[in-house]
SEKEVO-764559 format. One line per field, with one value per residue (C-alpha): residue number from 1; x, y, z. Coordinates in Angstrom, 3 decimals. Each point is the difference from the previous one (the first is absolute). Last residue first. Layout:
<nodes>
nr = NUM ... .
x = X ... .
y = Y ... .
z = Z ... .
</nodes>
This chain:
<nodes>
nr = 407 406 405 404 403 402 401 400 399 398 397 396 395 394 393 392 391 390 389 388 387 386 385 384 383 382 381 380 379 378 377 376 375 374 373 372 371 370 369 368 367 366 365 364 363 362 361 360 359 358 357 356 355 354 353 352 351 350 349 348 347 346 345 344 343 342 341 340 339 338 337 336 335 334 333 332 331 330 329 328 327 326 325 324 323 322 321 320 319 318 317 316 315 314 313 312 311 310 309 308 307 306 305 304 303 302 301 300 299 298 297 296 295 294 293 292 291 290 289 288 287 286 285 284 283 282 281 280 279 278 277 276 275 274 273 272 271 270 269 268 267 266 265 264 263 262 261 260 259 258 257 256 255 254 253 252 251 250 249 248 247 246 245 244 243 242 241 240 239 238 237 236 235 234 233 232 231 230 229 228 227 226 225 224 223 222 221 220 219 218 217 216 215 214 213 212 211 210 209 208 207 206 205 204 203 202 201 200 199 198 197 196 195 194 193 192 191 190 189 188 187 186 185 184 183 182 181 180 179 178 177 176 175 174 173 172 171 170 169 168 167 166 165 164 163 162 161 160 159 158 157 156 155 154 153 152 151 150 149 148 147 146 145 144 143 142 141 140 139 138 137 136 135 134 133 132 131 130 129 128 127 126 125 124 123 122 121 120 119 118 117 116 115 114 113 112 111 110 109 108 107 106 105 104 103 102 101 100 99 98 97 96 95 94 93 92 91 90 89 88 87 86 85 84 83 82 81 80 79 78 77 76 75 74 73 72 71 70 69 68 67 66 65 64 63 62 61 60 59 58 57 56 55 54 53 52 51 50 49 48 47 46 45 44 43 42 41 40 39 38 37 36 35 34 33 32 31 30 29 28 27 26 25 24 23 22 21 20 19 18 17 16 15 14 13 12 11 10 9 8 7 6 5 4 3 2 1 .
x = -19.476 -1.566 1.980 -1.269 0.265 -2.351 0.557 3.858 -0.049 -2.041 1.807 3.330 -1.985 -1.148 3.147 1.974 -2.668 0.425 4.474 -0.802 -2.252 2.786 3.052 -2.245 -0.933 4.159 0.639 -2.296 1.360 3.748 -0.735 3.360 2.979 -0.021 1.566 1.928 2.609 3.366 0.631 1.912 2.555 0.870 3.348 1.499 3.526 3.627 2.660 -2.545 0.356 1.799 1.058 -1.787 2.643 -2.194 2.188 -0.161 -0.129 0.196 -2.288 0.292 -4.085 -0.211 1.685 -0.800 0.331 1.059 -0.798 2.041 -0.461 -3.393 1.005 0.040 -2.861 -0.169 -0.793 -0.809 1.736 -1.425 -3.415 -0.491 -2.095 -2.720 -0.545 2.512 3.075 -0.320 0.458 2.199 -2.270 -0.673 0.046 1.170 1.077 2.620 1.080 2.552 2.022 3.267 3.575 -1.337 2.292 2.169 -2.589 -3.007 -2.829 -3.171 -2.619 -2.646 -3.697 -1.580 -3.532 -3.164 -3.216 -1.066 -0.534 -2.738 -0.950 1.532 0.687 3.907 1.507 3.331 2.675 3.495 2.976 3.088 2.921 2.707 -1.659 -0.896 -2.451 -2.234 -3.181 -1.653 -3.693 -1.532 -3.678 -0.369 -0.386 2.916 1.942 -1.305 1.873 -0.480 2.604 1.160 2.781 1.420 0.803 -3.267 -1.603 2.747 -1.276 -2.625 -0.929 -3.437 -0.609 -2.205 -3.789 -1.269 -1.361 -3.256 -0.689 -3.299 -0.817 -1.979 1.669 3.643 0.545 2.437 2.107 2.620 2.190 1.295 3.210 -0.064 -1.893 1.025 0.398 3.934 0.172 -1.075 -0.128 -0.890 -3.172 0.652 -2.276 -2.081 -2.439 -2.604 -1.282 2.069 3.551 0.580 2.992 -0.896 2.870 0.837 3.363 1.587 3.525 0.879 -2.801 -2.146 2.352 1.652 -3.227 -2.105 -3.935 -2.493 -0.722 -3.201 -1.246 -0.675 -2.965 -2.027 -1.577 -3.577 -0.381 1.762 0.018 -1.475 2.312 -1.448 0.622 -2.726 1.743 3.098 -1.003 2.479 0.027 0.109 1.387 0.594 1.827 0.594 2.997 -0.273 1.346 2.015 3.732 1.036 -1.176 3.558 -1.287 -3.406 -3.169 0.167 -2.111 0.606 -1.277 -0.955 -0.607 -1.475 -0.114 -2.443 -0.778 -3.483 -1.928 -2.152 0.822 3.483 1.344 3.220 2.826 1.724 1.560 1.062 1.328 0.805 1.919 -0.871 -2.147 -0.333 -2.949 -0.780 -2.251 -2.491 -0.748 2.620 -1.917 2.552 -1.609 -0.521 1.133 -1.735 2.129 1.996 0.118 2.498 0.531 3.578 -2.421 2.908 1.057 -3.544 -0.077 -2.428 0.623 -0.312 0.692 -1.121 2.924 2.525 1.140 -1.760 0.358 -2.498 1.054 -2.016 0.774 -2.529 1.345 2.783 0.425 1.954 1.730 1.958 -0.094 3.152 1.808 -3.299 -3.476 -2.552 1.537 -0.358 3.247 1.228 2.552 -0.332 3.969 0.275 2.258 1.665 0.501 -2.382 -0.728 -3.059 -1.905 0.856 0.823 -1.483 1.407 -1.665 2.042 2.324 -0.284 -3.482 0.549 -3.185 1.229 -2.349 -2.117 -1.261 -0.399 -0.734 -2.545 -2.589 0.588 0.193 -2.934 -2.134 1.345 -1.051 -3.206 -1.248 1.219 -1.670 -3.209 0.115 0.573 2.859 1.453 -3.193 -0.689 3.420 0.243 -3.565 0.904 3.266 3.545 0.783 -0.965 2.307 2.998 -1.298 -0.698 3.956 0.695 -2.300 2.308 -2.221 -1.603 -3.176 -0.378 0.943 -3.130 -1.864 1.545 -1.196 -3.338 -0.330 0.532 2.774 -1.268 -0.766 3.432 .
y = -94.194 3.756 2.873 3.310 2.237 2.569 0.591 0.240 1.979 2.742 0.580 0.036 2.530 2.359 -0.457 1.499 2.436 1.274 -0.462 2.218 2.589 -0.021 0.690 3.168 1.879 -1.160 1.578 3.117 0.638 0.065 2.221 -0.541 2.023 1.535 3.566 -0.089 2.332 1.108 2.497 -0.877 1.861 -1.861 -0.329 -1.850 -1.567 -0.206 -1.075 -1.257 1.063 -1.817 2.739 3.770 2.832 3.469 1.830 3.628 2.738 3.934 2.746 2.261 0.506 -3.166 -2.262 -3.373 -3.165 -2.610 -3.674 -2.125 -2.310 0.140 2.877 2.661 -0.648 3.367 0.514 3.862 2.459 3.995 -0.624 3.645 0.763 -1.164 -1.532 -0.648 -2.655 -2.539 -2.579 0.353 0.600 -4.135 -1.751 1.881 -2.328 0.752 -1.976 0.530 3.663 -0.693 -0.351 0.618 -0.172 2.401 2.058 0.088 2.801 0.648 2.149 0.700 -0.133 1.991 0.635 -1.726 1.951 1.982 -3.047 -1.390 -3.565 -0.373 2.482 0.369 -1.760 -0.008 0.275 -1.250 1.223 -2.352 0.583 -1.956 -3.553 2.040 2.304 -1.981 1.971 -2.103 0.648 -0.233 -1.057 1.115 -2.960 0.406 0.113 -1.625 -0.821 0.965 -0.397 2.237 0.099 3.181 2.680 0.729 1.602 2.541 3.351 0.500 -3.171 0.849 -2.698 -2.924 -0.510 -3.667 -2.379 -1.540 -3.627 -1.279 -2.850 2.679 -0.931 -1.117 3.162 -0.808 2.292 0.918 2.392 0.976 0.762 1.680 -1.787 0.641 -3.642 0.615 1.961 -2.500 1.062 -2.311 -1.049 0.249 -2.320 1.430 -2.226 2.184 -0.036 3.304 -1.662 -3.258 -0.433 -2.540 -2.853 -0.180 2.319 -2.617 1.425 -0.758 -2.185 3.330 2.429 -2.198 -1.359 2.303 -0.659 2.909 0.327 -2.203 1.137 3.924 -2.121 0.301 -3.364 -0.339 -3.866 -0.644 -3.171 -1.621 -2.474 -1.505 -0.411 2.547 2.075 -0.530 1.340 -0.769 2.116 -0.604 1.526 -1.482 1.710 0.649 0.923 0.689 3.793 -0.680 0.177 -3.063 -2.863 -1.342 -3.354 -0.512 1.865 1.184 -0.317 2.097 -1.853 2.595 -1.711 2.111 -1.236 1.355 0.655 1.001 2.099 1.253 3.912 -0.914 -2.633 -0.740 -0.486 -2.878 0.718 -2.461 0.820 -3.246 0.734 -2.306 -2.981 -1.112 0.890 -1.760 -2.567 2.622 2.061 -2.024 -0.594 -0.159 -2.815 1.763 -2.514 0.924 2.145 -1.332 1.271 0.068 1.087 0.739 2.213 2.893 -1.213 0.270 -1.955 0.353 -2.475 -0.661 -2.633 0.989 2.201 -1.911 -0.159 3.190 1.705 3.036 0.686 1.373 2.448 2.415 -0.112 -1.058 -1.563 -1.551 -2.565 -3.033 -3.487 -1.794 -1.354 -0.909 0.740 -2.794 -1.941 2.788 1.231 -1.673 3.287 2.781 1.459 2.919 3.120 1.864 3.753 1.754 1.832 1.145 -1.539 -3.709 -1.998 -3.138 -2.086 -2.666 -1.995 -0.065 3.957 1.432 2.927 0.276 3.246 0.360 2.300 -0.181 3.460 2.940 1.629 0.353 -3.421 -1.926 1.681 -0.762 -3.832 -0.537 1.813 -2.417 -3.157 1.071 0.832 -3.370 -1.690 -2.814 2.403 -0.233 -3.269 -1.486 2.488 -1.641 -3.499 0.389 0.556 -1.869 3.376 1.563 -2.171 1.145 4.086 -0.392 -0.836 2.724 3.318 1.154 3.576 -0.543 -2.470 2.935 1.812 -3.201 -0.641 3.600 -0.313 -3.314 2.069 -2.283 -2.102 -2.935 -0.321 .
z = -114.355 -1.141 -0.120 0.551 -3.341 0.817 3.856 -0.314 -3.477 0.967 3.587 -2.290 -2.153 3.014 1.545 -3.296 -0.090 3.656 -0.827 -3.233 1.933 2.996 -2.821 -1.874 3.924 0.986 -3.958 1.142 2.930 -1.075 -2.954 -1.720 -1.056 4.140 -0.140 3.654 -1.314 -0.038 -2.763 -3.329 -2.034 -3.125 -1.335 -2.643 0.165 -0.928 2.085 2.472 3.511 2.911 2.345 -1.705 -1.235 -0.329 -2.341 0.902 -2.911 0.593 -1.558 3.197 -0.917 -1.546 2.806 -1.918 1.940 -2.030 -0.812 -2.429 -2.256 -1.911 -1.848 2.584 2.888 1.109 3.853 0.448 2.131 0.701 0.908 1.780 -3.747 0.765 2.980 3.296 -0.565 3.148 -2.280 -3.433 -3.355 -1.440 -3.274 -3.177 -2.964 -1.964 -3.138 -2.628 1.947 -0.390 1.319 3.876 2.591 -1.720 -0.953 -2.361 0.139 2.019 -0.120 2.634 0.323 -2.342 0.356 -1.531 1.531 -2.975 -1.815 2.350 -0.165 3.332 2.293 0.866 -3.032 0.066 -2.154 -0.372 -2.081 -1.005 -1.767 -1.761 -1.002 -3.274 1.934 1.756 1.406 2.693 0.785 3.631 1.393 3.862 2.232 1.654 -3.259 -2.659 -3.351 -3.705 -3.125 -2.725 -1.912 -1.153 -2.831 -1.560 2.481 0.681 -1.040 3.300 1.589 1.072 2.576 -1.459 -0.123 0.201 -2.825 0.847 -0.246 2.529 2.720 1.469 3.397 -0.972 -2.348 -2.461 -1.174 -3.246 0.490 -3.380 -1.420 -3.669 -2.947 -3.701 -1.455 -0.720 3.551 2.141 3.659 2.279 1.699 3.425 2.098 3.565 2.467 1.492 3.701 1.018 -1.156 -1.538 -2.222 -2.735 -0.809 -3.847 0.958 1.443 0.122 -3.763 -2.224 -0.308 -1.431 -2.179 -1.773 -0.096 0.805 0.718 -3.551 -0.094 2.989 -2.116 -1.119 2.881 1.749 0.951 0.139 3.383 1.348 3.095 2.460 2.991 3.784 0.752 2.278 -1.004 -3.144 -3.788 -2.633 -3.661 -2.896 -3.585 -1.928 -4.194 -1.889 -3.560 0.010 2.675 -1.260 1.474 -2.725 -0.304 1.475 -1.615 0.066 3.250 3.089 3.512 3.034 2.568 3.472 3.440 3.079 2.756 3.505 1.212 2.473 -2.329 -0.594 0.962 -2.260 0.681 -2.183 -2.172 -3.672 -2.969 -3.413 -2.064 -3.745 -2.854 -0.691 -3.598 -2.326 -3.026 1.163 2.144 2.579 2.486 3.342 2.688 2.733 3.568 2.482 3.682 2.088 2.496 3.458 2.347 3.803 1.479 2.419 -0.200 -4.177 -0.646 -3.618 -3.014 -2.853 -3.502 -2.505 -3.550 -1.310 2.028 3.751 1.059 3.172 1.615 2.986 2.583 3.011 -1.078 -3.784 -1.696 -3.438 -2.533 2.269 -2.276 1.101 -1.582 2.692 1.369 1.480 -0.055 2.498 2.895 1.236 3.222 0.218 -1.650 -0.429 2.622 -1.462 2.845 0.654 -1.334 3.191 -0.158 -3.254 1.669 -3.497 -0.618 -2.705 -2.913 -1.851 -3.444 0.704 1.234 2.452 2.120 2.262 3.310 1.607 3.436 0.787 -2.483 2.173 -1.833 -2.098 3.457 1.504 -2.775 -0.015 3.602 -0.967 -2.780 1.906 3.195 -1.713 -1.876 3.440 -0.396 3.534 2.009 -0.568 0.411 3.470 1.072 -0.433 2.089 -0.054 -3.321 -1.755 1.413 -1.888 -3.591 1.841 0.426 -3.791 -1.369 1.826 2.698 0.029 -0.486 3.006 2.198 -1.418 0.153 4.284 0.741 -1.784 1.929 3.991 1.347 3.215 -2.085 -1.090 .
</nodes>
């Protein structure tokens, strides 16, 4: 390998699938270093999101399932799963090849699915404000951090007065986010009071709708529509670098606001809404610069068919590969009510059930790229484990010379 020019062997590095760089770096000292480099890491997953290659389908039934992205052919139980993830382990979040899991509202965990590494975020204790509050709906969100090289987790905790207490106007939260980089959870004191309204109950206890979509380093919410308190739809953001609330600019709907559901999704990066019309009809915008208002466009529509009784959850995922930009992406993966997955044709405006060996009845999907993202700073815990073992010397040293027994 010697005789291979090294910017050749990176560049053909770059475009290895995760689990064949694992076995390389048993080849030789030089290969392992090369390929746990943070510059390696950074631009291995580059190339993969540019290019679309090496993506996968998380779909989270009673277990965890890969899917390949390409041919979608075969769903791949995990196998020697890590004991901290379970039957009941649910994913609310994808992001640079990480999975963000959560067992309960105060047990944690990131997981690369390529690496099969784990880690488990320290226990964050729920503070309740005071005696007469009672715990009430959990919103959670993971995303990355770009501005300082960071990932984080994000918990809402929404506080009622008592049990029928779901009309907001008493609610309180308590927000708080968690840093990889720091291992440590802050909270956030600055909190708007349009977060009071963001919880209802049907809409967000069907199809996981407390779980942030990430898009553009910003973690998104849809505060519904509540027409006896006066408030329309709202998107409701939180920017993972300021650590900020905003609320986010929608499409101009025309005459129809009023008449649907709405819920957010990404699409290759690009932040997407998803106008339900009575389970019937569904439209889907896109945000082409975010931020900007001007930019939202309309996607496609989509009605029920035969395949396709009704419309209660649909979740873009994926536009068909080798499709050009723009508007030459003619077929999108639609994840239709966490049962089925389709291909949607929308300029012929045809259906095709994508039928997957050994998937879940019913499941949520996440779309994940292969990456080497380490959850730990490798260096740094061997720098933290040889201080420990110095000390640890130092003291047994200590203890042998000062305590000497004497016949």
């Amino acid at each position: 390998m010697s005789r291979f020019p090294l910017d050749v062997l990176i560049d053909t590095f770059y475009l290895l699938p995760v689990k064949t760089l694992l076995r390389f770096r048993a080849l030789s000292k030089s290969f392992c270093s090369l390929i746990d480099g943070p510059d390696f890491v950074k631009h291995h997953l580059e190339h993969s999101l540019s290019t679309k290659s090496h993506l996968i389908l998380i779909l989270k039934g009673l277990h965890l399932y890969t899917v390949d992205l390409d041919s979608l052919d075969k769903a791949i139980p995990f196998s020697e799963y890590p004991e901290s993830i379970w039957g009941g382990t649910e994913v609310f979040g994808s992001c640079n090849g990480l999975l963000a899991l959560s067992n309960s509202d105060q047990d944690f965990l990131l997981f690369n699915p390529s690496t099969r590494k784990l880690f488990k975020l320290p226990v964050e204790i729920i503070e309740v404000p005071n005696d007469s509050c009672i715990r009430g709906f959990v919103f959670s969100g993971f995303g990355y951090d770009h501005v300082n090289d960071d990932y984080k987790v994000v918990r809402m905790v929404r506080f009622k007065q008592d049990e029928d207490d779901n009309i907001g106007w008493f609610s309180e939260y308590e927000v708080k986010v968690f840093s990889l980089k720091t291992n440590s959870w802050s909270r956030i004191k600055k909190l708007p009071n349009y977060l009071r309204f963001m919880f209802q109950f049907y809409f967000h206890l069907m199809h996981r709708r407390g779980y942030g979509v990430y898009a553009c380093g910003v973690l998104h919410w849809v505060l519904p529509r509540r027409p006896e308190l006066g408030v329309g739809n709202l998107i409701v953001a939180f920017d993972l670098v300021d650590e900020e609330f905003r609320v986010l600019p929608q499409p101009d709907y025309g005459d129809n606001e009023k008449d649907f559901v709405l819920d957010v999704g990404v699409l290759e990066g690009r932040l997407c809404v998803i106008c339900n019309y009575n389970q019937v009809k569904v439209d889907v915008w896109v945000m082409k610069e975010y931020g900007v208002k001007e930019s939202w466009s309309k996607l496609f529509s989509i009605e029920r068919s035969r395949s396709i009784s009704s419309f209660r959850f649909l979740k873009p995922l994926a536009y068909s590969k080798g499709c050009g930009d723009g508007d030459g992406r003619d077929k999108i993966l639609l994840d239709v009510n966490g049962e089925k997955l389709v291909w949607y044709d929308w300029k012929r405006k045809r259906l095709k059930t994508v039928r997957i060996k050994g998937a879940p009845d019913s499941f949520g999907t996440f779309l994940c790229v292969e990456s080497l993202i380490p959850l730990i700073d490798e260096k740094k815990q061997q720098r933290q484990e040889k201080k420990r073992n110095h000390n640890r010397k130092k003291r047994d040293d200590f203890l042998s010379k000062g305590f000497k027994l004497v016949l």
